[in-house]
C-alpha positions in Angstrom: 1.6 -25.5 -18.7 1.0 -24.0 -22.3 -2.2 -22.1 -20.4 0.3 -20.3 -18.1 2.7 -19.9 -21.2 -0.3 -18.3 -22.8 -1.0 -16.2 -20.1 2.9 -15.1 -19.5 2.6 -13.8 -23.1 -0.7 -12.2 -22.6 0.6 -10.3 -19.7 4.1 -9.6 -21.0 2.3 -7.7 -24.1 0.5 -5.3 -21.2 2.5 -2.7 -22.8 2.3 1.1 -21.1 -0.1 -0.7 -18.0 -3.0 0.2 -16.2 -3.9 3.9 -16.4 -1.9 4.3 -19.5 -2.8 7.5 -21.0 -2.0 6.7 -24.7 -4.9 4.8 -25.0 -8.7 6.0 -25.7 -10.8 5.4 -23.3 -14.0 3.0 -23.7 -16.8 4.4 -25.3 -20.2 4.8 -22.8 -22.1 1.9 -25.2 -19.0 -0.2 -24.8 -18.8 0.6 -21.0 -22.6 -0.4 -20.8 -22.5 -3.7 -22.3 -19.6 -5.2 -21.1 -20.6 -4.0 -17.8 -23.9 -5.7 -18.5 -22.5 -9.3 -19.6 -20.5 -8.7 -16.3 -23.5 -8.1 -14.3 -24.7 -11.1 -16.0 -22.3 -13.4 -15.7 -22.1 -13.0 -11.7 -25.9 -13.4 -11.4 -25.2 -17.2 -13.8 -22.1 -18.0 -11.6 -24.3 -17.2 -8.6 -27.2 -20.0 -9.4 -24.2 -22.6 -10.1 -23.0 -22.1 -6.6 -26.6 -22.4 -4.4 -27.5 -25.4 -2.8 -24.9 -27.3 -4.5 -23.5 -27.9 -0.7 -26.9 -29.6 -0.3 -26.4 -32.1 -2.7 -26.0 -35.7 -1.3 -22.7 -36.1 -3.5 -19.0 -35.9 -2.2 -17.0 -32.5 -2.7 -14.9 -33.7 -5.6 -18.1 -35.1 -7.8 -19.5 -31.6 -6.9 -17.2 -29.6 -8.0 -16.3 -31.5 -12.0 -20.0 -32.1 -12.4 -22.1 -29.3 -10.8 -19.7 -26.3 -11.2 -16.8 -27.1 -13.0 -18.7 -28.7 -16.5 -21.4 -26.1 -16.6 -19.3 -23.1 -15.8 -17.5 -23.2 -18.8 -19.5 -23.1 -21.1 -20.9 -19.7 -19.3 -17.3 -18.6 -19.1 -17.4 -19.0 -22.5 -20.6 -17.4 -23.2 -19.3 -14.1 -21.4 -15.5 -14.4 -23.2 -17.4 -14.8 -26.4 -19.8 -11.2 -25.6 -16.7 -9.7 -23.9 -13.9 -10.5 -26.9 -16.4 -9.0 -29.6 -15.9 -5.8 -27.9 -12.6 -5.6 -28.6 -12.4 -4.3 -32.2 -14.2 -1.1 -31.8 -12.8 -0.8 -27.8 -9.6 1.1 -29.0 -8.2 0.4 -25.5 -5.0 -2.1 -24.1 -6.5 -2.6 -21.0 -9.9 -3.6 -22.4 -8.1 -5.9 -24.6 -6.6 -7.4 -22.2 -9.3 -8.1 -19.7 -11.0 -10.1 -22.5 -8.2 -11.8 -23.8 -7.5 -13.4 -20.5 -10.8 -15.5 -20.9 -8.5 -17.4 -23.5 -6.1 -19.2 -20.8 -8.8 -19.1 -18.3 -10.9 -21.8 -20.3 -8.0 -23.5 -20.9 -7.1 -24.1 -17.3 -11.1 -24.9 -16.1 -11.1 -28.0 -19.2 -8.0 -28.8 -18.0 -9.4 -28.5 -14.4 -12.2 -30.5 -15.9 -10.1 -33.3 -17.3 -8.2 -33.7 -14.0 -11.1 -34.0 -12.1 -12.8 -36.5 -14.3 -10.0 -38.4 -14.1 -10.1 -38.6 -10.3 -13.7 -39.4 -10.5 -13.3 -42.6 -12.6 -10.2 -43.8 -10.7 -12.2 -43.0 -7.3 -10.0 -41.0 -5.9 -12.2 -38.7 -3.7 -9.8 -35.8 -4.3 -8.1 -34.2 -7.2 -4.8 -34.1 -6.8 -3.6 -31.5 -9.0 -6.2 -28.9 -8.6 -4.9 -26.9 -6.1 -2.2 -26.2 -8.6 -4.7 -24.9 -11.0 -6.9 -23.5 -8.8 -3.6 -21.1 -7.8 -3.5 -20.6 -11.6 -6.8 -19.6 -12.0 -6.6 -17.3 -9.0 -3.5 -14.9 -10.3 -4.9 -14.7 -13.8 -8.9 -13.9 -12.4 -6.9 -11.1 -10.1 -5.1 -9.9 -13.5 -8.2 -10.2 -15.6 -10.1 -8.2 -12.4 -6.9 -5.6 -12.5 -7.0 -4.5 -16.2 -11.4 -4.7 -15.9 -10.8 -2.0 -13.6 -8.1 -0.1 -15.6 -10.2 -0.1 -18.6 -13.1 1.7 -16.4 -15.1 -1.2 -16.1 -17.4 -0.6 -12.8 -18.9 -4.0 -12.7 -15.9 -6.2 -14.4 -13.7 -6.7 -11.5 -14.8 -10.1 -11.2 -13.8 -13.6 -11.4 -15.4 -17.0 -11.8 -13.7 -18.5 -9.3 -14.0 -16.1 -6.7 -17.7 -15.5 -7.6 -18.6 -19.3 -7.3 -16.7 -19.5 -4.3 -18.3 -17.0 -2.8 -21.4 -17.9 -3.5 -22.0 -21.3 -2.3 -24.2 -22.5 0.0 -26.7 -25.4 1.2 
C-alpha cells in the first residue's frame, strides 16, 4: 500500500502534464543515453524471459526465482542510469519517467516477498499477485506515458510488459 501511496504522490506532482511547454526539452546526449539504457534494458528483460517456459519447474517457482529475483536488480540497474539523468534533464516529464522506478521496485520486492512466501508454504499459486501485477501495470503505462512525453523514442517500455512478452520455451 505505501508503493501506491508513493506512486499517487508521484503522479499528483505531474504538474502542467505531458506536452507541457514550460519545460526544456531533453538535450540530444540526454536523449541518446537514456534511450540507450532503454534499449538495453529490453534486450536484459528479453534473456530473463526465453526458455524459462522450458524449465521443468511449476509457474509460481518460475516466476519468484527465474524472473521475479533477477529482474530487480536490472530494474534497478536501469533506474539507477535513468535517475542520474535527472539533474542536468531540466524537464518534468523526464523526471517523472525515472522517478517511477522508485515504487516500481518497491512493488516487484514486495512481489518477491509474496511469492516467496507462497513457495515455502507450498502453495502453487500466489495469491496476492494479481493485485500487484494490476499495480505494476498502471504505473509501467504511466512510466511508458511521461517516457514518451519527454521525447524518449525507445523509453515507452515496461518490465512487465517486456518479460511478458517475451517468454517462451
Amino acid at each position: 500500500m505505501l508503493a501506491l501511496a508513493a506512486a499517487v504522490l508521484v503522479l499528483a506532482g505531474c504538474g502542467g502534464g505531458a506536452g507541457s511547454t514550460d519545460e526544456a526539452a531533453l538535450s540530444p546526449q540526454t536523449v541518446a543515453k537514456a534511450d540507450a539504457t532503454c534499449r538495453y534494458f529490453r534486450r536484459e528483460t528479453v534473456k530473463l524471459g526465453k526458455g524459462v517456459l522450458a524449465l521443468p519447474l511449476d509457474p509460481l517457482h518460475i516466476t519468484v526465482e527465474h524472473l521475479v529475483k533477477p529482474g530487480i536488480p536490472l530494474v534497478r540497474r536501469v533506474a539507477r542510469r535513468q535517475q542520474a539523468l535527472v539533474a542536468h534533464s531540466h524537464n518534468r516529464e523526464f523526471e517523472i519517467y525515472a522517478e517511477l522506478f522508485d515504487p516500481i521496485i518497491v512493488l516487484l520486492q514486495q512481489r518477491l516477498r509474496d511469492g516467496e512466501a507462497a513457495l515455502r508454504r507450498k502453495l502453487g499459486v500466489d495469491p496476492g499477485s494479481q493485485r500487484l501485477d494490476n499495480l505494476l501495470a498502471g504505473l509501467g503505462r504511466e512510466q511508458r506515458l511521461a517516457a514518451r512525453a519527454a521525447g524518449l523514442r525507445n523509453c515507452g517500455i515496461d518490465f512487465n510488459q517486456v518479460l511478458t512478452s517475451s517468454i517462451s520455451n
